[in-house]
C-alpha positions as CSV (number, residue, x, y, z in Angstrom):
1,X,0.0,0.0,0.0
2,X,2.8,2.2,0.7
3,X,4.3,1.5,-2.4
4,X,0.8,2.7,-4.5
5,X,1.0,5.8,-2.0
6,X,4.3,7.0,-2.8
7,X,4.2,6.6,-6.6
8,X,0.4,8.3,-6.8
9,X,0.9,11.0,-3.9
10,X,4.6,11.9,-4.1
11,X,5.9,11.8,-7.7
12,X,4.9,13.5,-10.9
13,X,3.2,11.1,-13.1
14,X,4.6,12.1,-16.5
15,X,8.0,11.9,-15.3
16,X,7.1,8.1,-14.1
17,X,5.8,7.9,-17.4
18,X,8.9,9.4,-19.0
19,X,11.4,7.1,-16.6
20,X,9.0,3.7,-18.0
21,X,9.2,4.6,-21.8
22,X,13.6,4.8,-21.1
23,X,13.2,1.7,-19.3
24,X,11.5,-0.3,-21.5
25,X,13.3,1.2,-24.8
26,X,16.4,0.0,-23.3
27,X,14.8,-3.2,-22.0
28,X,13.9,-4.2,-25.4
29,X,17.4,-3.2,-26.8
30,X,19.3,-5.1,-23.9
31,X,16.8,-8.7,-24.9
32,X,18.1,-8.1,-28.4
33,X,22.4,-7.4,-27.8
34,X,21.8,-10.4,-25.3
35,X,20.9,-12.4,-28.1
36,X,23.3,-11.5,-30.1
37,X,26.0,-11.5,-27.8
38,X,24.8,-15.7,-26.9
39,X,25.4,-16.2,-30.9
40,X,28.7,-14.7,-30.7
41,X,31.9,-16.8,-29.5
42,X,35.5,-16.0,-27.5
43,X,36.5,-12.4,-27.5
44,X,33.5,-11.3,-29.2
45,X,31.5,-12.3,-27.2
46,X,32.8,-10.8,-24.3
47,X,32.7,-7.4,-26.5
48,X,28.7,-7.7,-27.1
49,X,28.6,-8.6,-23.6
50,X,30.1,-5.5,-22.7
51,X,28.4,-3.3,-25.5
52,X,24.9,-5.1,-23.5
53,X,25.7,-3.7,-20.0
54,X,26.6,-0.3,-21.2
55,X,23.3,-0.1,-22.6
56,X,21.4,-1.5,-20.1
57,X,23.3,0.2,-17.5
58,X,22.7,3.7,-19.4
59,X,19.0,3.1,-19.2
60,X,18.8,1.6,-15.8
61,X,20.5,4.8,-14.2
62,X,18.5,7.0,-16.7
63,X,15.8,5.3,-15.2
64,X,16.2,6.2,-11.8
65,X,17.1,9.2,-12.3
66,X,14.3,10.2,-14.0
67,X,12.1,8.8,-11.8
68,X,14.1,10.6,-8.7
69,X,13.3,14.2,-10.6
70,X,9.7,13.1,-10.5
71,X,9.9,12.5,-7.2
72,X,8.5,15.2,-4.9
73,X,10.4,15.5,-1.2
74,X,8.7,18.8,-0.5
75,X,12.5,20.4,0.2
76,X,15.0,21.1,-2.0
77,X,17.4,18.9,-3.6
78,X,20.8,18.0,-4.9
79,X,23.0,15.7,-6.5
80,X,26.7,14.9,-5.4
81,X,28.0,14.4,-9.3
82,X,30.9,11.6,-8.1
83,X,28.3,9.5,-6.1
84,X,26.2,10.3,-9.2
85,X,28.4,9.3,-11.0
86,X,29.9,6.3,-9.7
87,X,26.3,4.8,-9.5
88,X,26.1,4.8,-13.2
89,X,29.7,2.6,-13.1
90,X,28.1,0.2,-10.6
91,X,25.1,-0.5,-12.8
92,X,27.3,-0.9,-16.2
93,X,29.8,-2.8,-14.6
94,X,27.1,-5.3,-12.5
95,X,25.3,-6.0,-15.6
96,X,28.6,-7.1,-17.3
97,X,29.1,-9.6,-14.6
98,X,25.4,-10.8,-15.0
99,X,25.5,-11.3,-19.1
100,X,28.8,-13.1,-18.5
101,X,27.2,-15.4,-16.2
102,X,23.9,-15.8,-18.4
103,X,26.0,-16.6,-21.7
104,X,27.8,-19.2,-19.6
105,X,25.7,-22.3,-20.9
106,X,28.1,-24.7,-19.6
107,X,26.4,-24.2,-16.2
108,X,23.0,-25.9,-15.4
109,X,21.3,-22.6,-13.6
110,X,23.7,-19.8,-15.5
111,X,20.5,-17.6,-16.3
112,X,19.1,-17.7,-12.9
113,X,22.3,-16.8,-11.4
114,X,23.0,-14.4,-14.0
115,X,19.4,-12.8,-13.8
116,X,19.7,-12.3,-9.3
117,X,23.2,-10.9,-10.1
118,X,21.0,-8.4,-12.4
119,X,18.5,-7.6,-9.4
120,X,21.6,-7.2,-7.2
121,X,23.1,-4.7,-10.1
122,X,20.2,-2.7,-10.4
123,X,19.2,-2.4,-6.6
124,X,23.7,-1.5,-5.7
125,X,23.0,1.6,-8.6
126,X,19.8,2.6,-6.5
127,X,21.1,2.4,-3.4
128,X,24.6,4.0,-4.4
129,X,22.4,6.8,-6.6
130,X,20.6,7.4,-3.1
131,X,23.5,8.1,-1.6
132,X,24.3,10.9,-3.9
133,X,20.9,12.5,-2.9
134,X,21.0,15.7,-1.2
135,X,18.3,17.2,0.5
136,X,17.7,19.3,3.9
137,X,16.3,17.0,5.6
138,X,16.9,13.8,7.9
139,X,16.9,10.6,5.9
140,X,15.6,8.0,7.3
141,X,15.1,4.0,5.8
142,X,12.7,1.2,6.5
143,X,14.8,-1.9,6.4
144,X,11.8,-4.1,5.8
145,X,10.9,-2.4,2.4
146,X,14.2,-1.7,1.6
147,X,15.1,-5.9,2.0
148,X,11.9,-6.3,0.1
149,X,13.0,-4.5,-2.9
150,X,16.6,-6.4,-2.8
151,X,14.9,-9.6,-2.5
152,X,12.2,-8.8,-5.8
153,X,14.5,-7.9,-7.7
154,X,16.6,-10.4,-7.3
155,X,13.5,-12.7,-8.2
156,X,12.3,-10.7,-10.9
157,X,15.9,-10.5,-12.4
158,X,15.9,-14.2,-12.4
159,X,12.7,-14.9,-14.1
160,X,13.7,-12.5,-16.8
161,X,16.9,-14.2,-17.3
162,X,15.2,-17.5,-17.6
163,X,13.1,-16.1,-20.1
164,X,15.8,-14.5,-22.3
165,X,17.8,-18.1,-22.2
166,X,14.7,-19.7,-24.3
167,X,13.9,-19.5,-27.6
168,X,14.2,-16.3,-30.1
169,X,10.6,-15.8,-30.9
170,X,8.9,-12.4,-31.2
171,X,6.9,-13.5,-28.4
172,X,9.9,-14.4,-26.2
173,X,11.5,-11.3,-26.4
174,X,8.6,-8.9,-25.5
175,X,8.1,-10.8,-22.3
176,X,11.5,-10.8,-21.4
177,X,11.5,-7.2,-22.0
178,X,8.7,-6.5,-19.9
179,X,10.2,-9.2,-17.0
180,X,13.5,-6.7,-17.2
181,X,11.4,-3.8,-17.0
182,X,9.2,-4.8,-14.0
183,X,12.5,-5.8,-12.2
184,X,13.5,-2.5,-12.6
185,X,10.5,-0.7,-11.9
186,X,9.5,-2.8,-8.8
187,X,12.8,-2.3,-7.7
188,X,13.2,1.5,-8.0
189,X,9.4,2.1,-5.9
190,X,9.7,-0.5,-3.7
191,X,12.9,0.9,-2.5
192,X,11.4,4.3,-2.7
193,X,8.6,3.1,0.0
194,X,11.3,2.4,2.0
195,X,12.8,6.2,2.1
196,X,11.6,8.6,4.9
197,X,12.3,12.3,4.6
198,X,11.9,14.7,7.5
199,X,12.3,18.1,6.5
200,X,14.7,20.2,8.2
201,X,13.5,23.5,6.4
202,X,10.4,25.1,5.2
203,X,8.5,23.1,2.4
204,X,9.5,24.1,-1.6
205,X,6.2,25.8,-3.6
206,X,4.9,23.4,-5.9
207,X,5.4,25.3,-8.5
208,X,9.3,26.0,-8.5
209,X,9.5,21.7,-9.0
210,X,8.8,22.7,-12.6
211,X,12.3,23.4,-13.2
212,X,13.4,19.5,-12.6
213,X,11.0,18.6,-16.3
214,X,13.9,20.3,-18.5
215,X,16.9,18.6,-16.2
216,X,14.8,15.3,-16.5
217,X,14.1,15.4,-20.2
218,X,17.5,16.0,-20.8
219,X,19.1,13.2,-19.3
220,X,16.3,11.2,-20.8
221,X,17.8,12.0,-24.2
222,X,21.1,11.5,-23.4
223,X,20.2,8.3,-22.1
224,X,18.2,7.0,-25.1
225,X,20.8,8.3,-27.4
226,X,23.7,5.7,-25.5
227,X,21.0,2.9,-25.9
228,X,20.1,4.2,-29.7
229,X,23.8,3.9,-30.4
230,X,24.3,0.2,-29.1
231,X,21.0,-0.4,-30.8
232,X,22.6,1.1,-33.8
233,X,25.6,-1.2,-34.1
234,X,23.3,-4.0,-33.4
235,X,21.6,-3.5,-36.5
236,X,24.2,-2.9,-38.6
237,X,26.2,-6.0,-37.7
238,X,22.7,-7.8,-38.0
239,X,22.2,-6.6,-41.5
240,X,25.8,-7.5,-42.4
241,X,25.9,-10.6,-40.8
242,X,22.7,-11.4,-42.6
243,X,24.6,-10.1,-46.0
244,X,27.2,-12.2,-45.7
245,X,24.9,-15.4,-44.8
246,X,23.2,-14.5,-48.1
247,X,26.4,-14.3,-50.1
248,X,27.8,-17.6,-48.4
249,X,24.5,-19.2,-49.4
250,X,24.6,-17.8,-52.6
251,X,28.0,-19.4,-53.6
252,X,26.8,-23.2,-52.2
253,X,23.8,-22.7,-54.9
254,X,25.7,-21.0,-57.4
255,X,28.7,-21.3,-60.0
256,X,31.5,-19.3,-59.0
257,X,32.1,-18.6,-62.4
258,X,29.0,-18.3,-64.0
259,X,27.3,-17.4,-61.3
260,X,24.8,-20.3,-62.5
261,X,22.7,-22.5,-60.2
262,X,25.5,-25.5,-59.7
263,X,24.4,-29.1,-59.3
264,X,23.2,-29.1,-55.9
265,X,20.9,-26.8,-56.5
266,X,19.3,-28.4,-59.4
267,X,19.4,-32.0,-57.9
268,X,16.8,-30.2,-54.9
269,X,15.2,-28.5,-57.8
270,X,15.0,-32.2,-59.6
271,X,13.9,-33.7,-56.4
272,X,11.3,-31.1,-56.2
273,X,10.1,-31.5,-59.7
274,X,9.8,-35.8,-59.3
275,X,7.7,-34.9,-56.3
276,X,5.1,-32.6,-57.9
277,X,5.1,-34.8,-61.0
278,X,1.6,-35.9,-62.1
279,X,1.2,-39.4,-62.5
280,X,0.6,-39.4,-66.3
281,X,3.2,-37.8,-66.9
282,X,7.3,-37.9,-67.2
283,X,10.5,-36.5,-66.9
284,X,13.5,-36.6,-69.3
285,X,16.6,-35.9,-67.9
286,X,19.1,-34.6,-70.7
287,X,23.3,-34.8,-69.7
288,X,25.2,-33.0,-72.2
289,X,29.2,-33.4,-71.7
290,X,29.7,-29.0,-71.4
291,X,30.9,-28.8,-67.4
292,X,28.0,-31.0,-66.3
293,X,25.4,-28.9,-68.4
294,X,22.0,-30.7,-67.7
295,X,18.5,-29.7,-68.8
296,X,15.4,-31.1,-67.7
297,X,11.9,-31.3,-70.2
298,X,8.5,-32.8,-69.1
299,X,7.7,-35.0,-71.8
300,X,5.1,-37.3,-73.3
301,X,7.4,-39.7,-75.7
302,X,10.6,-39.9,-76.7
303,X,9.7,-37.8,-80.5
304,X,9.6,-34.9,-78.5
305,X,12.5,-35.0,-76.3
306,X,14.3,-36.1,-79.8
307,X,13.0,-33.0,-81.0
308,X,14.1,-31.1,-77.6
309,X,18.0,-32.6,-78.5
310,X,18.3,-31.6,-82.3
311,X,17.8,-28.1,-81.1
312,X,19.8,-28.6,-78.4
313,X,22.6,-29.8,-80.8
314,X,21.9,-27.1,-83.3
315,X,22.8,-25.1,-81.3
316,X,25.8,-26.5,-79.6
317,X,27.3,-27.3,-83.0
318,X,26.9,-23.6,-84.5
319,X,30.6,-22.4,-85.2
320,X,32.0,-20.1,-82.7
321,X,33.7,-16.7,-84.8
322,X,36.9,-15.5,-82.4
323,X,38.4,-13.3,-84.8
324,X,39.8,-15.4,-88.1
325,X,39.1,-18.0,-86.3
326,X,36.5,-20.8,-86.5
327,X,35.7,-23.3,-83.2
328,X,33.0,-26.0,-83.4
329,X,31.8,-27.3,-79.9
330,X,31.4,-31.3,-80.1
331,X,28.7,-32.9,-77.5
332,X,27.5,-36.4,-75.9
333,X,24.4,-36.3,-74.5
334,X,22.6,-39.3,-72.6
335,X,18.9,-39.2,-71.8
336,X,16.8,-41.1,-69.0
337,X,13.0,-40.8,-67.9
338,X,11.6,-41.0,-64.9
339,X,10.1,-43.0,-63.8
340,X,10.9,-45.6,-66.5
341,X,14.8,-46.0,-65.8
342,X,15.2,-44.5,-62.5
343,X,12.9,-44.4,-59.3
344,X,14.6,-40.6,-57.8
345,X,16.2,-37.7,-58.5
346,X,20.2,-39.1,-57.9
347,X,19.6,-42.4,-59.9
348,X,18.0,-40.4,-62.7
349,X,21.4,-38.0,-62.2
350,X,23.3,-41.5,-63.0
351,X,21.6,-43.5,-66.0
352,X,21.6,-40.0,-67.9
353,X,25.3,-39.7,-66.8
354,X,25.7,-43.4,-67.8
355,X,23.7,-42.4,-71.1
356,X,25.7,-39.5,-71.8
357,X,29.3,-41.7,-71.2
358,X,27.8,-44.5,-73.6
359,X,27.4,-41.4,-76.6
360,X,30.5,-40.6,-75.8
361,X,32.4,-44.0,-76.8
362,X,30.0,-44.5,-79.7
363,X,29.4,-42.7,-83.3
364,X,26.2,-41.3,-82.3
365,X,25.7,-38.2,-80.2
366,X,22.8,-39.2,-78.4
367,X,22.0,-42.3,-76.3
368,X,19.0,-43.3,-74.6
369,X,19.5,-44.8,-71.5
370,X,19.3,-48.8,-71.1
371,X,19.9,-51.2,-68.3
372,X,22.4,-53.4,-69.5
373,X,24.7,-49.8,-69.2
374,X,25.1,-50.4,-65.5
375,X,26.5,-53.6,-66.2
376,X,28.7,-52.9,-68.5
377,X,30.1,-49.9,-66.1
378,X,30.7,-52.2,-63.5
379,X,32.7,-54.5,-65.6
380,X,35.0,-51.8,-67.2
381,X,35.3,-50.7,-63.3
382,X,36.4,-54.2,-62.7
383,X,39.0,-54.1,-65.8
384,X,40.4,-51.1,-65.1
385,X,40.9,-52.3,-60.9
386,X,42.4,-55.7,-62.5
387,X,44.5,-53.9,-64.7
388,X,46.7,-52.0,-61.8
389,X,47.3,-55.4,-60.9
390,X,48.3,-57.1,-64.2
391,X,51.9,-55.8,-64.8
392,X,53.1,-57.4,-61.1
393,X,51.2,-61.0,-62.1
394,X,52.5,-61.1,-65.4
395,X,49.8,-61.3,-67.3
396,X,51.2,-58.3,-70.3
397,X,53.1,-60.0,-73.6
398,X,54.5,-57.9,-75.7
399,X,54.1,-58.7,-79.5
400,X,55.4,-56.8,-82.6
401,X,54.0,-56.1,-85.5
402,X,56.2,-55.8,-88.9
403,X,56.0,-52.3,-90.7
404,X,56.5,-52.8,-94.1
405,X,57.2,-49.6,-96.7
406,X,53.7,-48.8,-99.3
407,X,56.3,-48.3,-102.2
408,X,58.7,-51.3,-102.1
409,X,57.3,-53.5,-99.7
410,X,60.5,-54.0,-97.6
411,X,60.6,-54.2,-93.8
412,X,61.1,-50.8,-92.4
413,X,60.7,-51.2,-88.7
414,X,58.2,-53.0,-86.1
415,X,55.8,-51.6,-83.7
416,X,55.6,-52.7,-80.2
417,X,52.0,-53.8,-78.9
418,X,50.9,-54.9,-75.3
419,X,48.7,-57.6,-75.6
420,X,46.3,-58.3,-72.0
421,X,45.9,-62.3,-70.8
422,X,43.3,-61.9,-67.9
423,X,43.6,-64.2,-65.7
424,X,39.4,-65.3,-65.8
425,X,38.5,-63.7,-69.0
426,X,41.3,-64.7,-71.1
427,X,42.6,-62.7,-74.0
428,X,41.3,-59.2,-73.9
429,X,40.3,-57.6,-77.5
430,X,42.7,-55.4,-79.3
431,X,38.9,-53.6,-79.3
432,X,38.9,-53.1,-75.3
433,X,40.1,-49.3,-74.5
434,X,40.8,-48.4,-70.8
435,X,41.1,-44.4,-69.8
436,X,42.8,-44.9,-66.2
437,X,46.2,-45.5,-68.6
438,X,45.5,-42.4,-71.1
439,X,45.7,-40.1,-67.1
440,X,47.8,-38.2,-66.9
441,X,50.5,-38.5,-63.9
């Protein structure tokens, strides 16, 4: 009741209402640098931590003192500017202690800790801020009220802590934001109960307490522009944390040299596409050998996806003018439908790879995927792994061939050929070509 009585009977409303607005302004901006400073790790953390108690420090103390202009003692006043001073210290420096101890998630009860070593902050600032209050009079405390406010604080501070250390929804943060500023409001009037001031000299006109609205409207300024400023710099490294997430994602999507979506992307695209297919209809998936160039068509039958690949090769085969020169591009492309030779978007990915190799070692251009391509992948696998072996197991013969001149017929020299005994398939083919000895290195 006393509480009630003092904030209705002995303070000027619209100052309160000033001092609430700076407290829940820097409230809100405090949730925010906390979060921030909790996604932050080593030394920078420490930094937003730090760049978080100055501003919740600035608006605690501009806060109070606010609220301590709007409060009417009926004698004249003062302010001892160290004491003043040094309370605006305690309150930066004990809320630095407390976000350390919040962003310490090692320990099981770190916000709770954290959120009474806030209460304890905020009430050491009052208490310290009191003692820089002059007046003519004889001051006097109840102990009970004072404890009180110590002790709600404390709770308060801990419940808005708690709150904070959950999740980062919209909802989240306005009541943490309100839990700081009703631990800092309770706080400041509950304590203020607790003050008794005798006056020692006749009582101040009501009307010369007008001249504490232009002391109290500055300081509220100076106080909002500290937390505008650390509010500032949280934006900007939000906005350019959120730039560079979107240039970082850009470049897993993208080519880095054509800036073109790169194959990840269109195998979730492809993915995508297989899902929301309709179940008359089908996909071709086209593998031209350009750097992994794919193109993807919804088709009915294979006359027009044939269609789809003469233009396709039109236009990969037009001569390319660099000056007096001439370059014609050269293609393989494999095709495979879904869901006729594959049953997802990676297999599909492979038979028209597979497709696209088996163009590639033939005349024609463009091959239609088939099944008997798997097998005869796996078996050049296996010739190529058998061949690494072959030279220490003997299995090579060397065999020349005569070289005879066109004109006269006579011998002119002999070329040397390697001929391949395996040692379950017998004589390989003059026919049988192997790349892994064509590598370089």
């Amino acid at each position: 009741m006393r509480v009630f009585t003092c904030l209705t009977g002995q303070h000027d409303l619209w100052l309160v209402a000033l001092a609430a607005l700076i407290c829940l302004i820097g409230c809100w901006t405090t949730v925010r640098l906390t979060a921030r400073a909790a996604a932050a790790e080593g030394t920078e953390r420490v930094t937003w931590a730090f760049i978080d108690a100055v501003a919740a420090g600035s608006s605690i103390w501009c806060t109070h003192f606010v609220a301590m202009l709007a409060y009417d003692s009926g004698v004249h006043t003062n302010y001892e500017p160290l004491m003043t001073a040094t309370s605006l210290m305690i309150a930066i420096g004990g809320c630095f202690v407390a976000f350390l101890i919040l962003l310490q998630t090692h320990i099981r009860y770190a916000p709770v800790i954290g959120g009474a070593t806030f209460g304890q902050a905020v009430s050491a600032m009052h208490f310290a801020g009191m003692r820089a209050y002059e007046v003519d009079a004889w001051v006097q405390w109840d102990l009970a009220y004072a404890v009180a406010a110590v002790l709600l604080a404390m709770v308060l501070g801990a419940l808005a802590f708690d709150r904070m250390s959950r999740d980062a929804s919209h909802r989240n943060r306005l009541l943490s934001a309100g839990l700081l500023t009703l631990t800092i409001v309770t706080l400041h009037f509950t304590a203020m109960a607790a003050l008794v001031v005798v006056p020692l000299a006749p009582l101040v006109p009501l009307d010369s307490l007008a001249s504490t609205v232009p002391l109290a409207l500055t300081v509220a300024i100076v106080g909002l522009v500290v937390v505008g400023t650390a509010f500032a710099g949280y934006v900007v490294d939000h906005r350019g944390k959120a730039a560079a997430e979107a240039r970082l994602s850009f470049h897993a999507r993208n080519d880095a040299l054509t800036r073109l979506p790169n194959r990840s992307t269109f195998t979730a695209w492809l993915t995508q596409s297989i899902a929301s297919l309709r179940s008359e209809r089908r996909l071709a998936l086209v593998s031209v050998d350009l750097d992994q160039f794919a193109a993807l068509a919804e088709v009915a039958d294979r006359g027009n996806i044939l269609d789809f690949t003469e233009r396709l090769e039109r236009t990969i085969f037009a001569p390319i003018h660099l000056g007096d020169h001439e370059i014609s591009l050269r293609a393989s492309i494999g095709i495979a439908f879904y869901p006729d030779d594959s049953d997802s978007a990676a297999a599909l990915l492979n038979s028209a790879h597979l497709a696209m190799l088996h163009a590639k070692a033939s005349p024609d251009t463009v091959c239609f995927y088939r099944n008997d391509m798997e097998a005869a992948v796996r078996q050049r696998r296996r010739m190529v792994r058998d061949l690494r072996s072959a030279l220490e197991n003997g299995e090579f013969a060397v065999h020349y061939q005569v070289q005879q001149s066109a004109r006269s017929g006579a011998i002119v020299g002999y070329e040397a050929l390697i001929r391949w005994t395996h040692p379950e398939l017998g004589k390989i083919p003059r026919t049988a070509s192997f790349p892994w000895p064509r590598r370089p290195g």
